[in-house]
C-alpha positions as CSV (number, residue, x, y, z in Angstrom):
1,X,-59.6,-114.9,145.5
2,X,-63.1,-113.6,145.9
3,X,-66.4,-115.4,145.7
4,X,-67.1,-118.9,145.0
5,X,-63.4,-119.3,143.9
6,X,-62.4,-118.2,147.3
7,X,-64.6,-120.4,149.4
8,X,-63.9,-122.9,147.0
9,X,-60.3,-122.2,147.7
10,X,-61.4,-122.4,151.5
11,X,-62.7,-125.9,151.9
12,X,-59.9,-127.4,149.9
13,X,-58.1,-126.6,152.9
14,X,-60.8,-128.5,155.2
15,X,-60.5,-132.0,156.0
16,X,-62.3,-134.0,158.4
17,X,-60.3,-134.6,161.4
18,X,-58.6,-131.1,161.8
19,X,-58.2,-128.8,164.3
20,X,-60.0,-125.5,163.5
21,X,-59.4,-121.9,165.0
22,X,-62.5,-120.0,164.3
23,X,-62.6,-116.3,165.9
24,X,-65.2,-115.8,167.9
25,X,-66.5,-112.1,169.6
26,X,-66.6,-109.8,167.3
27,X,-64.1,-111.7,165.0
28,X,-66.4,-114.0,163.9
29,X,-67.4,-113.7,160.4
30,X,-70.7,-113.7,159.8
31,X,-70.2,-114.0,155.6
32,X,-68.3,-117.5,156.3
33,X,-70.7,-118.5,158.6
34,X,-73.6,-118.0,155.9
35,X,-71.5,-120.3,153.6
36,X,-71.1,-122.8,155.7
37,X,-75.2,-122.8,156.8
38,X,-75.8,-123.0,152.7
39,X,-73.2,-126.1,152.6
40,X,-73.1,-127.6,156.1
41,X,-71.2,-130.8,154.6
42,X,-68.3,-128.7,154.2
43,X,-67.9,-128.7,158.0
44,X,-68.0,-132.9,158.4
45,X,-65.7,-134.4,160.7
46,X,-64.1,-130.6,162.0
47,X,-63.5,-129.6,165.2
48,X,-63.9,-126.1,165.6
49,X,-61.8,-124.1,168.6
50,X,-63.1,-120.7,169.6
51,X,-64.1,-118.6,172.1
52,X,-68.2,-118.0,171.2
53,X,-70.1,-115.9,173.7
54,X,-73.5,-115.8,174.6
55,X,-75.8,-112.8,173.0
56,X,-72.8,-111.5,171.0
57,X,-72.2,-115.1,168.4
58,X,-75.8,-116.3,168.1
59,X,-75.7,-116.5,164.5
60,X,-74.8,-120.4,163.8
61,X,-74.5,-123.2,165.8
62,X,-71.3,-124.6,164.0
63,X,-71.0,-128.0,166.0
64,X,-74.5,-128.9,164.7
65,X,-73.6,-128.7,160.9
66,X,-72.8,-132.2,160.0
67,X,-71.7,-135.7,161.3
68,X,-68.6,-135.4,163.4
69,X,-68.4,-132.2,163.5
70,X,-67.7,-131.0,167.3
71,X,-66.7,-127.3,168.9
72,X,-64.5,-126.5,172.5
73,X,-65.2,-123.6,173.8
74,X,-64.9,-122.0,177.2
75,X,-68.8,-119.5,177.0
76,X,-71.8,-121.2,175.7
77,X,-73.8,-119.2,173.2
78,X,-77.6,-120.2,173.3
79,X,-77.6,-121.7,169.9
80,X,-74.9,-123.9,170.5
81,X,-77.2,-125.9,173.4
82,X,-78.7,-128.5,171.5
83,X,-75.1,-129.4,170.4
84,X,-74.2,-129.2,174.1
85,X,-76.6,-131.4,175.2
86,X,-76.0,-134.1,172.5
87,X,-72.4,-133.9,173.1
88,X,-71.0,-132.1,170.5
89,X,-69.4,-129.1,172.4
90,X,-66.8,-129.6,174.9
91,X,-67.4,-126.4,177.4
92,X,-63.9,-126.2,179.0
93,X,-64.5,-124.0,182.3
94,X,-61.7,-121.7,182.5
95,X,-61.6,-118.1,182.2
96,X,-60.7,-115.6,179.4
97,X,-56.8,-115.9,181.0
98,X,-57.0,-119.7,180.4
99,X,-58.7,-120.4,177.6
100,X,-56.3,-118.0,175.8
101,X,-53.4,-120.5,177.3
102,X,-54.9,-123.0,176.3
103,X,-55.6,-121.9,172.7
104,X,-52.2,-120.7,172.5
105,X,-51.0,-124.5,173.7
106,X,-53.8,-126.5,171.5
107,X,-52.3,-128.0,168.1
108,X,-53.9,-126.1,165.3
109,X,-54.3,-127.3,161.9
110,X,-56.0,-124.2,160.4
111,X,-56.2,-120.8,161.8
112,X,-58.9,-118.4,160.5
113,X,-58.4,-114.9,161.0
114,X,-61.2,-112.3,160.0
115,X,-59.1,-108.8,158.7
116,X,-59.5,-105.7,156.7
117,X,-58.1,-105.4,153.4
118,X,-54.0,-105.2,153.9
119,X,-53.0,-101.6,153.7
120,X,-49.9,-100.0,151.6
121,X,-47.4,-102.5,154.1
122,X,-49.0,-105.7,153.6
123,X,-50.5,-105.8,156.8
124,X,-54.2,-106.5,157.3
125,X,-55.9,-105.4,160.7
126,X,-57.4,-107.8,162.9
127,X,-60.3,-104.8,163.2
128,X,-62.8,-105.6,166.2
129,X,-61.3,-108.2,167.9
130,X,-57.6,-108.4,168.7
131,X,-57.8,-110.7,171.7
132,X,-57.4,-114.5,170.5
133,X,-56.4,-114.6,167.4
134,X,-52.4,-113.5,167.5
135,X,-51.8,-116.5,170.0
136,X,-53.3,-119.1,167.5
137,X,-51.8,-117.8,164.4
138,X,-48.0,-117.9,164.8
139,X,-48.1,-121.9,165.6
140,X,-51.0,-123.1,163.5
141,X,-50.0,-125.2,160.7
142,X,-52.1,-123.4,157.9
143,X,-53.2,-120.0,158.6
144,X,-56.1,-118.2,156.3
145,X,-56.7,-114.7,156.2
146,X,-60.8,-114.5,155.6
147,X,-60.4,-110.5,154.5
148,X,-63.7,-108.6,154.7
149,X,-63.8,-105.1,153.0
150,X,-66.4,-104.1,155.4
151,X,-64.3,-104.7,158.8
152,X,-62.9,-101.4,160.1
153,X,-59.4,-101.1,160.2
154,X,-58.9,-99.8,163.6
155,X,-55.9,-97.9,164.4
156,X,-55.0,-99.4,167.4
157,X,-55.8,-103.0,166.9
158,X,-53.0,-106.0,166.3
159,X,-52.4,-107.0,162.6
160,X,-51.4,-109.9,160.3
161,X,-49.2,-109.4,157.7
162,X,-50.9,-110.8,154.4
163,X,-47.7,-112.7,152.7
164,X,-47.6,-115.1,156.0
165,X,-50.9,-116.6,155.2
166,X,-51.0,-119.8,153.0
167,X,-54.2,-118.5,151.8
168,X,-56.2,-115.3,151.2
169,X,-59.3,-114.5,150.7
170,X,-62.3,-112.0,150.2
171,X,-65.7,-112.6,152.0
172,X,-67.4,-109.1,152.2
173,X,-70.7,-109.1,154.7
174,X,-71.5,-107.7,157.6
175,X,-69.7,-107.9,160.8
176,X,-70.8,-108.5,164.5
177,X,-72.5,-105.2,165.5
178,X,-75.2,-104.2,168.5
179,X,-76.9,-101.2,169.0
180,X,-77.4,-100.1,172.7
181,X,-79.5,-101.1,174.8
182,X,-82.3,-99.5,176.9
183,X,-81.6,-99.1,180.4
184,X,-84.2,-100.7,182.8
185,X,-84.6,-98.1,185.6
186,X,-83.2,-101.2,188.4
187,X,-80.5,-101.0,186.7
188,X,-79.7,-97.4,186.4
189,X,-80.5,-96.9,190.3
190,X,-77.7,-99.7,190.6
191,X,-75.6,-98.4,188.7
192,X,-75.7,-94.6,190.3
193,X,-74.9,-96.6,193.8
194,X,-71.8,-98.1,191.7
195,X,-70.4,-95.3,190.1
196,X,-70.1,-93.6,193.5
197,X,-67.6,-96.0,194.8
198,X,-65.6,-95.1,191.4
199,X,-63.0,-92.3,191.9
200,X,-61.5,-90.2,189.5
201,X,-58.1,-91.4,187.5
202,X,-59.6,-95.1,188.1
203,X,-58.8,-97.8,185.5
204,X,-62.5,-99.1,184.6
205,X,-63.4,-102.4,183.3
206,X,-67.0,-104.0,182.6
207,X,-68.9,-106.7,182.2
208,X,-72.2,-106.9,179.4
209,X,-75.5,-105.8,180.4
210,X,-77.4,-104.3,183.4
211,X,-75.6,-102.5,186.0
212,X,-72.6,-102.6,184.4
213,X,-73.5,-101.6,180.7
214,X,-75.7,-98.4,182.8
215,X,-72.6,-97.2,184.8
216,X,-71.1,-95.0,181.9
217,X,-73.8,-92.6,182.3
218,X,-73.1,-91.8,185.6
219,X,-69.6,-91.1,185.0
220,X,-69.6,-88.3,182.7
221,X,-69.0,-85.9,185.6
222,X,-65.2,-87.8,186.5
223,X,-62.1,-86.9,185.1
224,X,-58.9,-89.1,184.1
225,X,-60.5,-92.5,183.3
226,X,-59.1,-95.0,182.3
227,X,-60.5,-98.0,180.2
228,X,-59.0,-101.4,181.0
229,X,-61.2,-103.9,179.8
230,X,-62.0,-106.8,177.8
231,X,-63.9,-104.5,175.1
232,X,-64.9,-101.1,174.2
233,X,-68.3,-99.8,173.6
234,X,-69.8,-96.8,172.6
235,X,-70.3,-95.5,175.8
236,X,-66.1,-94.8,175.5
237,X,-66.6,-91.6,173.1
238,X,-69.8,-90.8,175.0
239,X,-67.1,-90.4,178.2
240,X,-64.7,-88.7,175.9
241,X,-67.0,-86.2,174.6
242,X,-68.0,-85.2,178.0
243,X,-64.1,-85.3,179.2
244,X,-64.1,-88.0,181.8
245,X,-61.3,-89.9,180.0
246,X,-57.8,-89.7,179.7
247,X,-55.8,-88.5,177.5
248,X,-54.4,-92.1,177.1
249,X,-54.1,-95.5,178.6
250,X,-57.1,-96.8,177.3
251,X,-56.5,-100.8,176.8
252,X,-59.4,-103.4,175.0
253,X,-59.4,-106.9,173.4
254,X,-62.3,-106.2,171.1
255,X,-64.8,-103.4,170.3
256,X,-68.2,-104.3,170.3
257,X,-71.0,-101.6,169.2
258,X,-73.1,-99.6,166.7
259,X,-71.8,-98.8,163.1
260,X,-71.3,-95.4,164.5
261,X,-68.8,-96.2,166.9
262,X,-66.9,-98.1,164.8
263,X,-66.8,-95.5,162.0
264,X,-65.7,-93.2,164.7
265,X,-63.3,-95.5,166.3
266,X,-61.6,-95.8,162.8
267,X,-60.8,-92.1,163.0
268,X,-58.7,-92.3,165.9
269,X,-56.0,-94.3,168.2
270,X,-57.6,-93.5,171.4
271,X,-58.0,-97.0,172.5
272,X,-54.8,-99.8,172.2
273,X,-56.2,-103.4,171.2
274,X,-54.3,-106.2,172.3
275,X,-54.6,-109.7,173.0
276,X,-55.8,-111.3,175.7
277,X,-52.5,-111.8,178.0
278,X,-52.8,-108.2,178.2
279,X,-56.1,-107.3,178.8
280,X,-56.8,-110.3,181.1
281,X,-54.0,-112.0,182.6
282,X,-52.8,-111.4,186.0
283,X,-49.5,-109.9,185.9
284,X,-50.8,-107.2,183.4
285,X,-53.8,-105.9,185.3
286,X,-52.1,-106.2,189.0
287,X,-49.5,-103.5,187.0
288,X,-52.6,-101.2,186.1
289,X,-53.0,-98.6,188.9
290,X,-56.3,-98.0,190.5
291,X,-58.2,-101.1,188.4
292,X,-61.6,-101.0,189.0
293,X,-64.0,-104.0,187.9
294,X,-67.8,-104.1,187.9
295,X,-69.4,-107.3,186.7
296,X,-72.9,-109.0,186.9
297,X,-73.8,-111.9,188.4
298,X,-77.1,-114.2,188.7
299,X,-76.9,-114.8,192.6
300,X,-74.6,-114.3,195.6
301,X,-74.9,-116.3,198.7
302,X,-73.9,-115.3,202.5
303,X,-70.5,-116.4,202.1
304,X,-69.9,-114.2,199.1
305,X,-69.9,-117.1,196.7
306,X,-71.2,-116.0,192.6
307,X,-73.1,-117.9,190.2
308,X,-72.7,-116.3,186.6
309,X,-73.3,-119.7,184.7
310,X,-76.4,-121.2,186.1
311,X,-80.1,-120.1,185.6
312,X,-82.0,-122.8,187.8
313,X,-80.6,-126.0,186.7
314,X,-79.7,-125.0,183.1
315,X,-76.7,-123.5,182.2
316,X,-76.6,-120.5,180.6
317,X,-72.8,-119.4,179.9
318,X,-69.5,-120.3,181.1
319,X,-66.9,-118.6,183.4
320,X,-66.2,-116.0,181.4
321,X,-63.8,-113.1,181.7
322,X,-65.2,-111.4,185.2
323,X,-62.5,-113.8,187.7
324,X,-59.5,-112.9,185.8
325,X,-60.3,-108.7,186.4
326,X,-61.9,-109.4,189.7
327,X,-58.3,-111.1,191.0
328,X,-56.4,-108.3,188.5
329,X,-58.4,-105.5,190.7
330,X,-57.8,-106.9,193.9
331,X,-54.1,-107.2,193.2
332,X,-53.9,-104.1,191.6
333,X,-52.5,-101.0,193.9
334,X,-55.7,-99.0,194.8
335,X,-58.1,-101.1,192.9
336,X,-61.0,-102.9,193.8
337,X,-63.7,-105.4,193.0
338,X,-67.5,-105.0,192.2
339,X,-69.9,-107.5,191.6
340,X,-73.4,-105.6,191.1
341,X,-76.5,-107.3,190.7
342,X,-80.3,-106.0,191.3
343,X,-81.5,-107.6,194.7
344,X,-84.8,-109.5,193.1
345,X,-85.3,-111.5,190.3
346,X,-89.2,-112.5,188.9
347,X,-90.7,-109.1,189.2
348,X,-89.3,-109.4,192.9
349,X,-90.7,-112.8,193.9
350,X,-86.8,-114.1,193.9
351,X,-84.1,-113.3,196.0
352,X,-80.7,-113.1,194.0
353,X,-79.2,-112.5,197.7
354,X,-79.3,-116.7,198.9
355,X,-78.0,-118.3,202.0
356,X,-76.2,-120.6,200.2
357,X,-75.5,-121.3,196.2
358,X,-77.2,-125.0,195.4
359,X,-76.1,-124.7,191.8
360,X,-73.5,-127.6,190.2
361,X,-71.0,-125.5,190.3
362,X,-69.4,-121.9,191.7
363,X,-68.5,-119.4,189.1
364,X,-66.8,-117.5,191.6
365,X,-64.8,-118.5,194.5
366,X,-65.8,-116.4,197.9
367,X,-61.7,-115.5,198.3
368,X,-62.2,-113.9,195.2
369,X,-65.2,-111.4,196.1
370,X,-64.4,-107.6,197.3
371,X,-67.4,-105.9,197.2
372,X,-71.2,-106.9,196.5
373,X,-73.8,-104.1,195.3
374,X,-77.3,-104.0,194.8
375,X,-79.8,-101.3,195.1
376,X,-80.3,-101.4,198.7
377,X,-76.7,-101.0,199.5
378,X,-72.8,-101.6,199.8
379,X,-71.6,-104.9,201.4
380,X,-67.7,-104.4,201.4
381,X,-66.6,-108.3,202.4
382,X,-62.5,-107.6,202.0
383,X,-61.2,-108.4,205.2
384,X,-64.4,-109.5,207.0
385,X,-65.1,-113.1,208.6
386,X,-68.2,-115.3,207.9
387,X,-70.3,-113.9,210.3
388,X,-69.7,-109.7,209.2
389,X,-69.8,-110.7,205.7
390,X,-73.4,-112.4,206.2
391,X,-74.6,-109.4,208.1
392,X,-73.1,-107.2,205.5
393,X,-74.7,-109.6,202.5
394,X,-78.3,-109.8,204.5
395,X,-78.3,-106.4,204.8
396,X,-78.3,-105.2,201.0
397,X,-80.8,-108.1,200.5
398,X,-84.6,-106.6,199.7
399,X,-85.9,-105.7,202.8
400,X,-89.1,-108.7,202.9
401,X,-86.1,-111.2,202.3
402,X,-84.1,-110.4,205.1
403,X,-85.4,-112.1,207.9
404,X,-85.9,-115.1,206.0
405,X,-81.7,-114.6,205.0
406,X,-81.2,-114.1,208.6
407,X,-82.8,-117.2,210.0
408,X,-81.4,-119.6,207.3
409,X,-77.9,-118.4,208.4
410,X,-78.3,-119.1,211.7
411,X,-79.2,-122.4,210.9
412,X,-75.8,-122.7,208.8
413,X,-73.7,-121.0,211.1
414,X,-75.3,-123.9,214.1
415,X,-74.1,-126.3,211.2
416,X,-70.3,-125.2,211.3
417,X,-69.8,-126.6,214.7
C-alpha cells in the first residue's frame, strides 16, 4: 500500500498504550516522521522505544506530539529536551551494548523497520542502519516494514524478509544524510598527534566530530586498516582510494554520509553491517586484533575521569557508544584506547583539562581510560597510579592552566589522607 492508504493502513495498527520500536540513526524515517508532524493525534497515548542521537535525529521531537505520548531512549537529541524536561522521555544511561539488551529484552507491540524495496527473494534491506532493528523485530508482536524506494540497498547490510511482516508499506522521502564537515584547524593539529599513535593493520573505530571525524585525513599514508566501528562515513572510500584499507574486515552498524557515499557504497560489499552485538559488545571487539578507539569528550579530570554528557549543568547527550569500544580496545590483543579532546574550550578561556569532574554524573569511569590526547601532548594513564597519571594529565593541559592544575591537585592529593 502506498500513500494515504498506507499510512492509513499504519495507524490502524496504533493504539494508545503500546509499545513502539521506532529506528533511530540513520534508520529513522524521515517521510513517517512528516506524517506524523501533519497528524500528531495519531501518536496519543504511544510510547516510542528507540535509539535517537544527538545532531544525527533532530528532525521531530516524537514524545511531544500529543497527550500521553512518551519516548525511552539511551542519547538525547536536542529537540527531544523540552519533552525531557517535562517528563516525557525516559533517558536510560546505558551504552550502545545495553540499550541494545535492553531493546532486545523490552516487550514490543509494534516494530518499525525502515527498508528498501524487497529484491527478486523477498528480502528487503535494512539499508543505512543495521544495528537495532534485527534484535526488536523477531519478538515484537506486529512488525511493519515502512519500505522507502529511496533507501539504498546496501550490499552488506542485514535484511528482512517482506512475507514476515503483518504489514507493508511504501513511504518514499528522503533519508538521514550529512555532508562533511569543515575541519577546524584545533582539530586537525589533534588529530595529526592521534594518528601517530595509530599503526598500520590497526582495527579503527570513531566517534562524531572534532578530532575524531579529522583523523582520516592523516591516515591515507597507512596500509592494512581496518574499520571496526559503530558507522561508516565517507572518509572510508577516501582511505580506500588512497590504499590504506584492507582488503576486508571492515565491520559497521550504520552508514552515515553524503548521497555520494551512499551511491557508492551501493556498488560494493566492502563494508559488513551488522547489529549491534557485533559491532559493540565485548566479546566481539576483545576478538578484533589490534582495535583501536578514538572518541571525544567534553572534559577529563586528574584522575582520568570523562564527561561526554554534560555541558555546564545541562545535559547534552547520553552515554553513548564510546565505553563499550574503549573497554573492547583495551581488551583487545594490541589494541588501545584514545580519548582526544582540544585542551581549551571558550576561545581558550576554559580548561577542558579539570582537577576534578563536578558534573552529576561520570560518563566514563577512570578504570576505563588508556590514553588522553590533546594538542599539547600524550598522557598514556594504563598502568600509572594517581599521582603519574596527574602529572601525565597536567602536563598536556595548555600551558597558562598548568600551574593552576598543579596546585589544585595538591590540595586533593592532602585531601586523600
Amino acid at each position: 500500500m502506498t500513500g494515504t492508504a498506507g499510512l492509513e493502513a499504519l495507524w490502524r495498527e496504533l493504539r494508545p498504550g503500546q509499545t513502539v520500536f521506532l529506528p533511530g540513526t540513520t534508520g529513522e524515517s524521515l517521510a513517517l516522521a512528516e506524517a506524523l508532524r501533519a497528524d500528531p493525534g495519531r501518536a496519543e497515548g504511544l510510547h516510542f522505544l528507540g535509539m535517537q542521537v544527538p545532531g544525527m535525529n533532530e528532525t521531530l521531537d516524537y514524545a511531544g506530539l500529543a497527550d500521553g505520548t512518551s519516548f525511552t531512549t539511551f542519547m538525547l537529541p536536542g529537540c527531544m529536551k523540552a519533552s525531557f524536561a517535562a517528563g516525557r522521555v525516559d533517558l536510560v544511561p546505558r551504552t550502545y551494548w545495553g540499550a541494545a539488551r535492553q531493546m532486545a529484552a523490552t516487550p514490543c507491540d509494534v516494530a518499525l523497520a525502515h527498508v528498501s524495496p524487497p529484491d527478486a527473494a523477498g528480502r528487503c534491506s535494512l539499508g543505512l542502519a543495521s544495528d537495532f532493528t534485527p534484535l526488536v523485530w523477531e519478538r515484537a508482536a506486529r512488525k511493519v516494514l515502512l519500505v522507502n524506494p529511496q533507501m539504498p540497498a546496501l550490499p552488506g547490510a542485514c535484511s528482512l524478509p517482506a512475507d514476515a511482516a503483518d504489514l507493508v508499506i511504501t513511504l518514499d522521502g528522503p533519508v538521514v544524510a550529512t555532508a562533511p564537515s569543515a575541519v577546524a584547524p584545533d582539530a586537525d593539529a589533534l588529530a595529526a598527534r592521534v594518528a601517530a599513535l595509530i599503526p598500520d593493520g590497526a582495527a579503527l573505530q570513531t566517534g562524531i566530530g572534532g578530532a575524531p571525524g579529522a583523523l582520516w585525513r592523516h591516515l591515507t599514508g597507512h596500509r592494512n586498516l581496518r574499520l571496526y566501528s559503530g558507522m561508516a562515513n565517507d572518509w572510508v572510500l577516501d582511505l580506500l582510494d588512497a590504499g590504506a584499507l584492507a582488503t576486508e574486515g571492515h565491520v559497521a552498524g550504520i552508514a552515515y554520509g553524503s548521497a555520494s557515499f551512499y551511491e557508492r557504497l551501493a556498488r560494493t560489499d566492502l563494508v559488513h553491517f551488522a547489529p549491534v552485538p557485533e559491532t559493540h559488545g565485548l566479546p566481539a571487539l576483545a576478538a578484533v586484533s589490534a582495535l583501536h578507539s578514538v572518541n571525544s569528550a567534553l572534559e577529563v579530570d586528574l584522575f582520568g575521569q570523562v564527561n561526554v554528557e554534560w555541558q555546564g549543568t545541562a545535559l547534552a547527550s547520553g552515554v553513548g557508544g564510546g565505553p563499550d569500544f574503549m573497554r573492547g580496545a583495551m581488551a583487545s590483543d594490541g589494541g588501545r584506547s584514545i580519548i582526544a579532546l582540544p585542551a581549551t574550550a571558550r576561545r581558550g578561556t576554559v580548561s577542558r583539562v579539570v582537577a576534578r569532574l563536578d558534573r552529576p554524573t561520570v560518563g566514563i569511569a577512570r578504570s576505563d581510560v588508556d590514553t588522553v590526547v590533546t594538542e599539547h601532548g600524550v598522557a598514556d594513564l594504563r598502568e600509572r597510579g594517581l599521582d603519574a597519571r596527574a602529572e601525565a594529565m597536567i602536563a598536556i593541559a595548555a600551558p597558562e592552566f598548568r600551574d593552576g592544575l598543579a596546585e589544585e591537585w595538591r590540595a586533593l592529593r592532602t585531601s586523600f589522607g
